[in-house]
C-alpha positions in Angstrom: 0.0 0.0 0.0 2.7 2.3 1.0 4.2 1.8 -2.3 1.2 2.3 -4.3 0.6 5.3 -2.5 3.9 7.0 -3.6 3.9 6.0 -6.8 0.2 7.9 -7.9 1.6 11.0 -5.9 4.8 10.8 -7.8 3.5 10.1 -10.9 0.6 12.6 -10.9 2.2 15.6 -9.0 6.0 15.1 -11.2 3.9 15.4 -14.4 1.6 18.3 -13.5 5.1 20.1 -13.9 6.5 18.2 -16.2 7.4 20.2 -19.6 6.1 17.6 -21.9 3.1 16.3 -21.1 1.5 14.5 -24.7 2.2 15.3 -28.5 -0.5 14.4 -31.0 -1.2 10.6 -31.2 0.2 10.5 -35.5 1.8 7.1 -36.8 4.3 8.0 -39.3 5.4 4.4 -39.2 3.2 1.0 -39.3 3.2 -1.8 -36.5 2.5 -5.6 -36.7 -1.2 -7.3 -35.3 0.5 -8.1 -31.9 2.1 -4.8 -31.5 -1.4 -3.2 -32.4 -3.0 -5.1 -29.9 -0.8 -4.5 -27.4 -1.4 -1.0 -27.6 -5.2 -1.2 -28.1 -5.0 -3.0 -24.9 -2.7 -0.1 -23.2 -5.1 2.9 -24.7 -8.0 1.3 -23.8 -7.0 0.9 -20.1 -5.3 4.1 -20.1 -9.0 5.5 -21.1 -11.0 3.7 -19.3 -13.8 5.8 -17.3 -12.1 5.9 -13.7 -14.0 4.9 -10.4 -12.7 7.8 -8.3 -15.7 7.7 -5.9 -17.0 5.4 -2.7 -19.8 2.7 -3.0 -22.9 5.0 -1.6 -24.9 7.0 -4.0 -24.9 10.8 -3.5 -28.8 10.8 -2.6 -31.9 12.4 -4.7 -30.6 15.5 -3.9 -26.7 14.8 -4.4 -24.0 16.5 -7.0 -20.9 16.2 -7.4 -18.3 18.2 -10.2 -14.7 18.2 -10.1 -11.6 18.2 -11.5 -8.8 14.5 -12.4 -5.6 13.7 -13.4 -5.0 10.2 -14.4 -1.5 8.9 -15.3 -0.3 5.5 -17.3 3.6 4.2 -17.3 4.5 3.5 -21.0 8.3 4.0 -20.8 8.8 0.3 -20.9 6.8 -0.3 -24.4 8.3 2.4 -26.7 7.8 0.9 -30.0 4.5 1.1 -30.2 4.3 4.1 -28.4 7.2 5.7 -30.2 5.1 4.7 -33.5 1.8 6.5 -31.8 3.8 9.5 -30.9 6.2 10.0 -34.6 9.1 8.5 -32.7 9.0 10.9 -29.4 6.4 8.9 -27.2 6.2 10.5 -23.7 6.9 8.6 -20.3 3.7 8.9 -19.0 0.4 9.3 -20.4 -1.4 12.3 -18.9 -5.2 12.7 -18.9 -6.7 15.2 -17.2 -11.0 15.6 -17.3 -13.9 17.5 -16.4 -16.3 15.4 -15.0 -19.9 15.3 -12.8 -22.3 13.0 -11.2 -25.5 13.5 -9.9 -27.8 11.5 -7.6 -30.9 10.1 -8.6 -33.7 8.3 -6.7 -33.4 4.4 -5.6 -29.9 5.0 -5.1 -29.0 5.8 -9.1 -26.5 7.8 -9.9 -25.3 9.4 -13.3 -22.3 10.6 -14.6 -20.1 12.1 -17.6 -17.2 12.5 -18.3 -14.9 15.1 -20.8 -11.4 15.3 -21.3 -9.0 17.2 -23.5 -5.0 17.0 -23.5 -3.2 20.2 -23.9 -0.7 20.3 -26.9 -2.3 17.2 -28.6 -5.2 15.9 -30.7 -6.4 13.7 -27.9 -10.0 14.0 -27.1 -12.2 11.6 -24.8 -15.7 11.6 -23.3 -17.9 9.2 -21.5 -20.4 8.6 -19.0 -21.6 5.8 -16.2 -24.6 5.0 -14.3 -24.1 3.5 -10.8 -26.6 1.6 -8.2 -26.2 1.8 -4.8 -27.0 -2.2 -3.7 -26.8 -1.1 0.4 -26.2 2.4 1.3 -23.9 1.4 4.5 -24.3 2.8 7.8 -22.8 3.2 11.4 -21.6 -1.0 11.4 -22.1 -1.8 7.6 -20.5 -1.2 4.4 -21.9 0.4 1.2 -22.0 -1.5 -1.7 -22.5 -0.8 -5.3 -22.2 -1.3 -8.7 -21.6 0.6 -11.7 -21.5 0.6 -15.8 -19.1 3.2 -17.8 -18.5 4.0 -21.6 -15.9 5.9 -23.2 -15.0 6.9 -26.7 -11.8 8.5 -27.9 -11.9 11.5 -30.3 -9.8 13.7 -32.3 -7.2 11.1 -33.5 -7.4 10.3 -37.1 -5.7 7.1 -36.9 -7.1 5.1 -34.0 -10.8 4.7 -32.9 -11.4 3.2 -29.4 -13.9 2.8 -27.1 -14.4 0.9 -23.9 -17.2 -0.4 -22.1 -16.9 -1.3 -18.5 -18.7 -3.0 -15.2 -17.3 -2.8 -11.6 -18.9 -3.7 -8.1 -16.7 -1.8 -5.1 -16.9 -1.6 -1.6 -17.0 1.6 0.8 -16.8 2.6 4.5 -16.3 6.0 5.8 -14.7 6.8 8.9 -15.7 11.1 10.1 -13.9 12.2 7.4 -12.1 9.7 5.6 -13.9 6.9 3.5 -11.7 4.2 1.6 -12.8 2.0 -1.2 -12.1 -1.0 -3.3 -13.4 -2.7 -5.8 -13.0 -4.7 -8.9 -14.8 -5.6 -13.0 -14.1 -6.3 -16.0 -13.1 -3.4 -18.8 -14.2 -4.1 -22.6 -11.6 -2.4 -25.2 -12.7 -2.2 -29.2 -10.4 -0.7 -30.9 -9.8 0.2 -35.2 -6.5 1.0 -37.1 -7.7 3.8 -39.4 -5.6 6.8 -41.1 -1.9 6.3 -41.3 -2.1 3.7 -39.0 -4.2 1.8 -41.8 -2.1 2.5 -44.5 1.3 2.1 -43.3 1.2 -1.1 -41.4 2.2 -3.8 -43.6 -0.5 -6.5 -42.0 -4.1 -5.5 -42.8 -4.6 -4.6 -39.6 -7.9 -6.1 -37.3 -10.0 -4.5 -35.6 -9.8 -5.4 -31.7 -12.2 -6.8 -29.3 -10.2 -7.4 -25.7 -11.8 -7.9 -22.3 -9.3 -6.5 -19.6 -9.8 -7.2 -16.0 -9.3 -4.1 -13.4 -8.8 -3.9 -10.1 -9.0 -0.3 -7.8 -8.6 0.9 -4.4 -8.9 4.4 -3.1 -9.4 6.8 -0.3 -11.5 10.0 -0.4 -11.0 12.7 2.2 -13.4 15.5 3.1 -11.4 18.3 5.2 -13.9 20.6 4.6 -17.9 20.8 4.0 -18.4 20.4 0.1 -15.0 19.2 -0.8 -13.7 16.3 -1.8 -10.3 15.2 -2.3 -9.6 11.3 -3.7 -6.4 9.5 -4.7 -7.3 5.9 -6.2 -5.1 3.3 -7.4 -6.0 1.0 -10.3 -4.4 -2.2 -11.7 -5.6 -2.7 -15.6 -3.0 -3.8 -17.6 -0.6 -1.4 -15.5 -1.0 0.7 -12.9 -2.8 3.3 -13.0 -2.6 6.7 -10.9 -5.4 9.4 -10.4 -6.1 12.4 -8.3 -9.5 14.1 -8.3 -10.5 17.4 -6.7 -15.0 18.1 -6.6 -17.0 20.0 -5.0 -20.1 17.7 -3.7 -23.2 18.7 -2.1 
């Protein structure tokens, strides 16, 4: 846990200051079937819609809006990478968002998500809908369980899109509630653009199921704001930080 727990601050507060952050995602070089599911697999996890929130649903009258950083390891698979990014792939993969829930009756929630990277033609969006199966209270957990969708835009030469289900677990203690949970990520991905054309395989669309695994911890300091750190495993590890304001 310790370990985890320096590696998303690392990770996320080095590359907040880090000069290079993302280039456009532009093959000016093709890659084999393996190699391009490989990175389908990578991307896909990379842009997956991120849990970043406890078990209980906000209530009929609940909101929450905020602000993430989520941030992926690829140093140690540059070809692919290095192909995606015309031979200058960055370390880390950076993807900051916008996004809000809001609590609906029966302990339904719904959310969306938007996110654009500065200084690149990445672009993604989604959205998830989340059911509170127990609330929780003084000696019980909450549980719940949750659906997500994402789509990647603005990048000529790859489409993605993932699908996702997760069940988590949440207990809050005054102002501190940690969470974990775990499901099962859906990645379809399509070589299109350059990445069509200069491959020398006729490329295949890809259809990979990726398991996930998360753990976090939200703290409240103050009355309407919410700080969480989370941890996720899918394909690697995966760091995020989320500032909201939640009423």
């Amino acid at each position: 846990m310790k370990r985890l727990l320096c590696g998303m601050v690392a990770a996320t507060l080095a590359l907040t200051v880090s000069p290079v952050l993302a280039a456009d995602i532009n093959f000016t070089s093709g890659i084999d079937q393996s190699a391009f599911r490989s990175l389908s697999k990578e991307a896909g996890a990379a842009l997956g819609y991120r849990n970043m929130a406890p078990a209980a649903s906000l209530g009929i009258t609940g909101f929450d809006i905020g602000l993430e950083v989520s941030a992926i390891d690829i140093s140690s698979n540059s070809s692919y990478w290095n192909a995606a990014f015309n031979n200058d792939a960055p370390s880390y993969l950076v993807i900051p968002k916008v996004r809000a829930r809001k609590g609906l009756p029966f302990g339904i929630d719904v959310g969306a998500m938007y996110s654009y990277v500065p200084d690149s033609n990445i672009k993604l969006y989604g959205a998830e809908l989340s059911k509170s199966i127990l609330e929780g209270g003084i000696a019980t957990p909450a549980v719940g369980v949750r659906a997500t969708y994402t789509k990647l835009a603005g990048v000529n030469d790859l489409s993605l899109q993932t699908y996702g289900v997760d069940a988590s677990v949440s207990k809050g203690f005054l102002f501190l509630t940690p969470y974990a949970g775990a499901g099962v990520m859906w990645i379809n991905s399509e070589a299109k653009g350059n990445l069509k054309t200069l491959s020398q395989d006729n490329l295949n669309s890809e259809t990979i199921s990726v398991p996930r695994f998360f753990g976090g911890l939200k703290v409240t300091p103050f009355p309407l704001l919410g700080i969480t750190a989370e941890a996720e495993y899918a394909v690697r590890p995966i760091y995020s930080l989320k500032a909201a304001i939640s009423f």
